[in-house]
C-alpha positions as CSV (number, residue, x, y, z in Angstrom):
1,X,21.2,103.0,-22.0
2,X,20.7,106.3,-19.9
3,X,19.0,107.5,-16.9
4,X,15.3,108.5,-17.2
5,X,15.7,111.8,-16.6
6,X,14.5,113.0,-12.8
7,X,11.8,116.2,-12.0
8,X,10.7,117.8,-8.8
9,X,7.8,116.5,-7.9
10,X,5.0,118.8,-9.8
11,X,1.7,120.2,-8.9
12,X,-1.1,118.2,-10.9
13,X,-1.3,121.7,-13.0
14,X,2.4,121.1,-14.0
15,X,2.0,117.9,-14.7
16,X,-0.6,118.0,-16.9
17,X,0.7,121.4,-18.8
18,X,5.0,120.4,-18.9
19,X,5.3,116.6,-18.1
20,X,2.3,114.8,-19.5
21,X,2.3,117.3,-23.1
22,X,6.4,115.9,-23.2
23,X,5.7,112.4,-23.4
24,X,8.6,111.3,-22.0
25,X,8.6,109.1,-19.1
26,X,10.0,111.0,-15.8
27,X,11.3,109.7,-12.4
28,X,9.9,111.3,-9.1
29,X,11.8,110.8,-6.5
30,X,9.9,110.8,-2.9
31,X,6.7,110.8,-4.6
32,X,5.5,108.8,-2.5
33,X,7.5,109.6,1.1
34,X,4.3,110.4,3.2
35,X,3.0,107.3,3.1
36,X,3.0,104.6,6.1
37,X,3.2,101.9,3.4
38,X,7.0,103.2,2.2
39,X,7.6,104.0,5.7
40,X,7.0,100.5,6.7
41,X,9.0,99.1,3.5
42,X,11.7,101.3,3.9
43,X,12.5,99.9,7.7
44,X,11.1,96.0,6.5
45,X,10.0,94.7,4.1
46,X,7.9,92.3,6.0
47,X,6.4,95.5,8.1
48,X,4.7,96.5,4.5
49,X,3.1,92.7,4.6
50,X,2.2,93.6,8.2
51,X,0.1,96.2,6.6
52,X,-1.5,93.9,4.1
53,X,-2.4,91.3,6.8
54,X,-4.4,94.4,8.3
55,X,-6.2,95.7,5.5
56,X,-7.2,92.9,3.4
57,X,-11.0,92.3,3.2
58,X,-10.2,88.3,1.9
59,X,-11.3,88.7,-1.8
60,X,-9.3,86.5,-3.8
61,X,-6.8,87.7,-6.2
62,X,-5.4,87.1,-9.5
63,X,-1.8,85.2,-9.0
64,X,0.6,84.0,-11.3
65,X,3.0,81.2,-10.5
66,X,5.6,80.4,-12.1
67,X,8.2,77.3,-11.7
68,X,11.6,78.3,-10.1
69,X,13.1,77.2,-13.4
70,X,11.9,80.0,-14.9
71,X,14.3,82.6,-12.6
72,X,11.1,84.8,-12.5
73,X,10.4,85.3,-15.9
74,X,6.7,85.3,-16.6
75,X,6.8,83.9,-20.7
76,X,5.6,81.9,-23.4
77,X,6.7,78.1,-23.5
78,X,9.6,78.1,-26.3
79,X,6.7,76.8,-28.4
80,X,4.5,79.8,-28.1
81,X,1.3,77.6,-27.8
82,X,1.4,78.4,-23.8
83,X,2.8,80.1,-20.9
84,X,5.4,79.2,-18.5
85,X,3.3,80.5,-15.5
86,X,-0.4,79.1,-14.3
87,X,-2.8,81.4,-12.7
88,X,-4.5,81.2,-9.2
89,X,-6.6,82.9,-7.2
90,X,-5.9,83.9,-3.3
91,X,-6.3,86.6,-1.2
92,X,-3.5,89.1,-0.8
93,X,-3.1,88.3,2.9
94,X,-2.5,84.5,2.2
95,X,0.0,85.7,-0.8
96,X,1.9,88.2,2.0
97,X,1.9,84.9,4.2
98,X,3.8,82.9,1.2
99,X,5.8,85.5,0.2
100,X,7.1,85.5,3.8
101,X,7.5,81.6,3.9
102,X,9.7,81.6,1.0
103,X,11.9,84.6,1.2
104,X,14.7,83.1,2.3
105,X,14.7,80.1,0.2
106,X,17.6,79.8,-2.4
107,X,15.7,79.3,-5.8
108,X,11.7,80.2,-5.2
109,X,9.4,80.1,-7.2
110,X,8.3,83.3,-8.6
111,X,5.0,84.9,-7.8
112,X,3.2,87.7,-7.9
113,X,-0.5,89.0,-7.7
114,X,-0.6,92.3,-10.7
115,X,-3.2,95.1,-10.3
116,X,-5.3,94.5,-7.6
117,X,-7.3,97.0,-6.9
118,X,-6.6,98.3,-3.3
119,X,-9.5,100.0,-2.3
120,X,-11.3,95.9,-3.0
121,X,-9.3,94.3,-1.3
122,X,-7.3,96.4,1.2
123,X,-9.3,99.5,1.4
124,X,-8.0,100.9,4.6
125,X,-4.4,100.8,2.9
126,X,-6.0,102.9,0.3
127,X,-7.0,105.6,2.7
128,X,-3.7,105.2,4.2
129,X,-1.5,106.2,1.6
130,X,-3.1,108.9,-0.8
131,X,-1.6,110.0,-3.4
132,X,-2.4,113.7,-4.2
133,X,-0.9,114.0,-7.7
134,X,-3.6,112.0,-9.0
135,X,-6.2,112.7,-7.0
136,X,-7.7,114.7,-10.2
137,X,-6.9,112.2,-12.5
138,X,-9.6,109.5,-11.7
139,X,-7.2,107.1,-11.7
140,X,-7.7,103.6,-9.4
141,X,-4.9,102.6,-7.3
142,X,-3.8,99.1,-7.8
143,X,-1.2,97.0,-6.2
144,X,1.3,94.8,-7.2
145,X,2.5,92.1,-4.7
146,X,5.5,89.3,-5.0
147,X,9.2,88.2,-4.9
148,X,12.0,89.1,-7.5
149,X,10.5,88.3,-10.8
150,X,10.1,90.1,-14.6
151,X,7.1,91.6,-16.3
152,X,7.9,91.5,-19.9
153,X,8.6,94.4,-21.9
154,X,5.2,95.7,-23.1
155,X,3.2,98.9,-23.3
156,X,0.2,100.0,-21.4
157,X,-3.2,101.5,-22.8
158,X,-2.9,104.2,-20.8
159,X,-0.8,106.9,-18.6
160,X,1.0,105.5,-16.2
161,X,2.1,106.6,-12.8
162,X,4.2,103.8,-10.6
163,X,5.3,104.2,-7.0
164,X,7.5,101.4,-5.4
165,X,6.4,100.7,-1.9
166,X,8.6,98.4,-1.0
167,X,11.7,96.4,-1.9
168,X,13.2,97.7,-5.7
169,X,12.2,97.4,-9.3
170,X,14.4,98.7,-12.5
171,X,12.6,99.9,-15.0
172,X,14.1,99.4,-18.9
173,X,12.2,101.8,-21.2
174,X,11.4,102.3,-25.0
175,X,10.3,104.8,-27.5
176,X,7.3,103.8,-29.6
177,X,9.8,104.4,-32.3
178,X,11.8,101.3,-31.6
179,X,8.7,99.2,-31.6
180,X,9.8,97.7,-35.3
181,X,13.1,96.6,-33.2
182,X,11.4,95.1,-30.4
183,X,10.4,91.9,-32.5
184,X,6.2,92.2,-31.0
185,X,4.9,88.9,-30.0
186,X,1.2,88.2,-30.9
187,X,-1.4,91.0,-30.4
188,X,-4.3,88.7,-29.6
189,X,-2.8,85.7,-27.3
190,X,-0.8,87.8,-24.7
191,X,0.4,87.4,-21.2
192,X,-1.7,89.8,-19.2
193,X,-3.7,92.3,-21.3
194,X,-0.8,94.1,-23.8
195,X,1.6,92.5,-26.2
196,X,4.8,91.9,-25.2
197,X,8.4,92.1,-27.2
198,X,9.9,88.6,-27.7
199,X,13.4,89.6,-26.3
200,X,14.6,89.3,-23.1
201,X,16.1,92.5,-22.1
202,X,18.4,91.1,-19.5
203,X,19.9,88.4,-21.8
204,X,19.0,89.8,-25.6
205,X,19.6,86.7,-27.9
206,X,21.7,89.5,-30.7
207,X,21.9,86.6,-32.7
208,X,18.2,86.1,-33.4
209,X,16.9,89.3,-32.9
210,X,19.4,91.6,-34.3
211,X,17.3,94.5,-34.9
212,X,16.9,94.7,-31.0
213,X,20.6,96.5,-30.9
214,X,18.8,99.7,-32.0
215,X,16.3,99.0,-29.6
216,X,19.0,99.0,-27.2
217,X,20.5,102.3,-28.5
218,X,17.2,104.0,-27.5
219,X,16.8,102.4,-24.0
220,X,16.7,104.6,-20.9
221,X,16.4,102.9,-16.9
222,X,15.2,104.0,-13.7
223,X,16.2,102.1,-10.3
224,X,13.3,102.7,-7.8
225,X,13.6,102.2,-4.3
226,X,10.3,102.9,-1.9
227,X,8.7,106.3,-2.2
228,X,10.1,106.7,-5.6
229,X,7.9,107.0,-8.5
230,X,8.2,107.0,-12.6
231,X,5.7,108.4,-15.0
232,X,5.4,106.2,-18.0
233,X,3.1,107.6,-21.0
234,X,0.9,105.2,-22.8
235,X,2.6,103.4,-25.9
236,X,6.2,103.8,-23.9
237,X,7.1,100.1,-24.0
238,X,8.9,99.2,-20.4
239,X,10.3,96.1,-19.0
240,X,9.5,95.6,-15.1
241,X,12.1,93.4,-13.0
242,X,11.7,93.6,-9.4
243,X,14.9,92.7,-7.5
244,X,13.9,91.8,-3.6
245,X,12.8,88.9,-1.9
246,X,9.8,90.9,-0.9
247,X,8.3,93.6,-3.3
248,X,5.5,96.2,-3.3
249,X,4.0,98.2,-6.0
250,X,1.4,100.5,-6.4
251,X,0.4,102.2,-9.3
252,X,-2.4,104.4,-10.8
253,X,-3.2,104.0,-15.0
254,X,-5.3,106.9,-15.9
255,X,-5.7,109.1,-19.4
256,X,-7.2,106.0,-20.6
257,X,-8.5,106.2,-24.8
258,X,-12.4,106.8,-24.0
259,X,-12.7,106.8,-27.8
260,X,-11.8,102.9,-27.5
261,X,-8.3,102.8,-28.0
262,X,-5.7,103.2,-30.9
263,X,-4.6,99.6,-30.4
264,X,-8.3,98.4,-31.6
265,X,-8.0,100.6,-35.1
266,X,-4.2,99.5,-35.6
267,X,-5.8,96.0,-35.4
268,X,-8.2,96.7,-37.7
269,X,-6.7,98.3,-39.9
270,X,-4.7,95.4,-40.4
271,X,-8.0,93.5,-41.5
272,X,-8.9,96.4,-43.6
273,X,-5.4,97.8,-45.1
274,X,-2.9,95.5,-44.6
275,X,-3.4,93.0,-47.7
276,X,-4.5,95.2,-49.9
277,X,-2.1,96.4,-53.1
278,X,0.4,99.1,-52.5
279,X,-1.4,102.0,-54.4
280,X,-4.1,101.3,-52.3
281,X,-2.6,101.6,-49.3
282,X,-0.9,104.8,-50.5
283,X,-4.5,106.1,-50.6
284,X,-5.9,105.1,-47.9
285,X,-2.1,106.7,-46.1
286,X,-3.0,109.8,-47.4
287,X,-6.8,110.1,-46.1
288,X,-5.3,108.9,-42.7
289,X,-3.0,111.3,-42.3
290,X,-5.9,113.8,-43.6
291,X,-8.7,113.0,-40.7
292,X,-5.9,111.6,-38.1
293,X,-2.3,112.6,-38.2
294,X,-2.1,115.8,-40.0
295,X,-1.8,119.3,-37.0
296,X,-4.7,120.5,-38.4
297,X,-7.0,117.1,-38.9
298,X,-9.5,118.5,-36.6
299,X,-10.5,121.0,-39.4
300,X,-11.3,118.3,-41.7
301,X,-14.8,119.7,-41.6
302,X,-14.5,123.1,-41.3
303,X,-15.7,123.9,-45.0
304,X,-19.6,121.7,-43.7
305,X,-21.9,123.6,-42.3
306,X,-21.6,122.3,-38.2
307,X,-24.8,120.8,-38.3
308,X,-23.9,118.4,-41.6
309,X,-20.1,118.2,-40.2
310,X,-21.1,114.4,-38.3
311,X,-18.5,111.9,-37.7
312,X,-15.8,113.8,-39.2
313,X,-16.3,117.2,-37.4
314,X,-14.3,118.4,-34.5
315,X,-14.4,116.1,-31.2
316,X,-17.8,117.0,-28.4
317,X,-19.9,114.0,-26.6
318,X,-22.2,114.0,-29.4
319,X,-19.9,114.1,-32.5
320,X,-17.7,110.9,-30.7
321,X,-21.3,108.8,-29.6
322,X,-22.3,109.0,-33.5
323,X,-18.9,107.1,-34.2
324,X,-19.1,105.0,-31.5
325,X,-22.9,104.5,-33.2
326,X,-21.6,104.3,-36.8
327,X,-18.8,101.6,-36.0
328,X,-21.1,99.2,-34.5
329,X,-23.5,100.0,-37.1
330,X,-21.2,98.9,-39.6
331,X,-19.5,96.1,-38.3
332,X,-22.5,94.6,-37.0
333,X,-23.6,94.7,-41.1
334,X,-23.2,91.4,-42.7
């Protein structure tokens, strides 16, 4: 593996005109420095929780528990007709308070509440700790709260911008080009939202996944400690493992698909495409790469006069409603 490579932190003009057109993921280190949150984790972990106490506004919040068999890994059963975690609800002060009670115990349980929103349910915390980097980007700050546990390797939706508040996370990244080596678990029954690979990067069975070594080849890894922060671009897949007894992390998804996401037409394509015979799909490869892939697909239309151009004529409000308008119209056909 090697390092995700680091930046100074940029302007949100840079950003958006060097780092986000790269799409590669980037570390920032001391992103976050200003804020009273890393501050407090930096000197204690259980000073950030201090903060939490204050803030929260007792809204329950999504929790997942799992056994302390499980080492922290949040999985399917070996069956794959379940998880190996349960859900609860709490609010994040009550979670703080159990995270405390079982930091120094010698095999926990692992726990964790994922995307919270903070300005819900601590929104003086929110106020607290600003982030001006994103303050353009409409993003919502969310917050991630528990002990040393593993989000799967997955990918998000969207952009993604993560700050560690307190205690330390490693991050494990892959191109979108090594999804084929990933070995992709089921699109529609997933753990939290996205689908996640099958392999375990921290103990790869080679044996039956052997397509993962090239996977492997491409893998970069950032170690975070509070106030640092990684840009991750949307379809980078990236395991999560957050070392501490006690950790904190806030992050901010934003450049999400308005259109309604690539990951909706992948799927349907598979319903559409997928099955059919091979010279079919080799035409329906080429119009795809003519109205989608191809540099210059947004001319598609250029030889229609713009007001009989429709759904295939260069992207505005109006031209993207009438697809949104000619999907539904279609699948809601019988």
């Amino acid at each position: 593996m090697t390092p995700v490579d680091e930046i100074a932190i940029p302007d949100a003009a840079t950003f958006e005109r060097d780092i986000r057109a790269a799409f590669r993921p980037v570390v920032m280190r001391g992103l976050a420095a200003h804020w009273p949150l890393v501050a407090a984790g930096k000197a204690d972990a259980n000073a950030a929780l201090d903060l939490v106490f204050q803030a929260d506004t007792g809204l329950p919040a999504d929790v997942m528990v799992a056994p302390p068999s499980e080492a922290g890994r949040f999985f399917y059963t070996p069956d794959l007709r379940g998880f190996n975690f349960r859900r609860e609800q709490m609010p994040l002060a009550a979670l703080a308070q159990h995270l405390r009670d079982i930091a120094g115990t010698p095999d926990p349980i692992g726990i964790y509440a994922g995307a919270a929103e903070i300005a819900r349910h601590l929104p003086s915390l929110a106020l607290a700790n600003p982030l001006p980097l994103v303050a353009a980007m409409e993003a919502t700050a969310r917050i991630w709260l528990g002990n040393a546990t593993q989000v799967a390797t997955h990918f998000d939706l969207s952009d993604n911008i993560a700050v560690v508040a307190a205690g330390r996370r490693r991050f494990t990244l892959f191109p979108p080009e090594a999804t084929p080596d990933l070995y992709v678990g089921p699109l529609n029954i997933t753990l939290a939202g996205q689908p996640v690979s099958m392999v375990d990067p921290q103990a790869p069975d080679h044996a039956r996944y052997p397509r993962y070594a090239q996977a492997e080849s491409l893998a970069q890894f950032a170690d975070l400690e509070p106030g640092d922060a990684i840009y991750i671009p949307t379809l980078w897949w990236h395991h999560v493992a957050a070392s501490a007894p006690i950790n904190v992390l806030v992050n901010y998804w934003h450049n999400d698909a308005a259109r309604g996401g690539g990951f909706l037409a992948l799927v349907h394509a598979m319903l559409a495409i997928r099955e059919q015979p091979a010279a079919q799909r080799a035409a329906w490869r080429t119009w795809f790469d003519h109205f989608v892939f191809d540099e210059e697909a947004g001319d598609a239309a250029a030889h229609l006069p713009a007001h009989a151009q429709g759904v295939n004529g260069p992207t505005t409000p109006q031209r993207d409603e009438q697809i949104r308008r000619f999907i539904l119209q279609v699948l809601g056909s019988p």
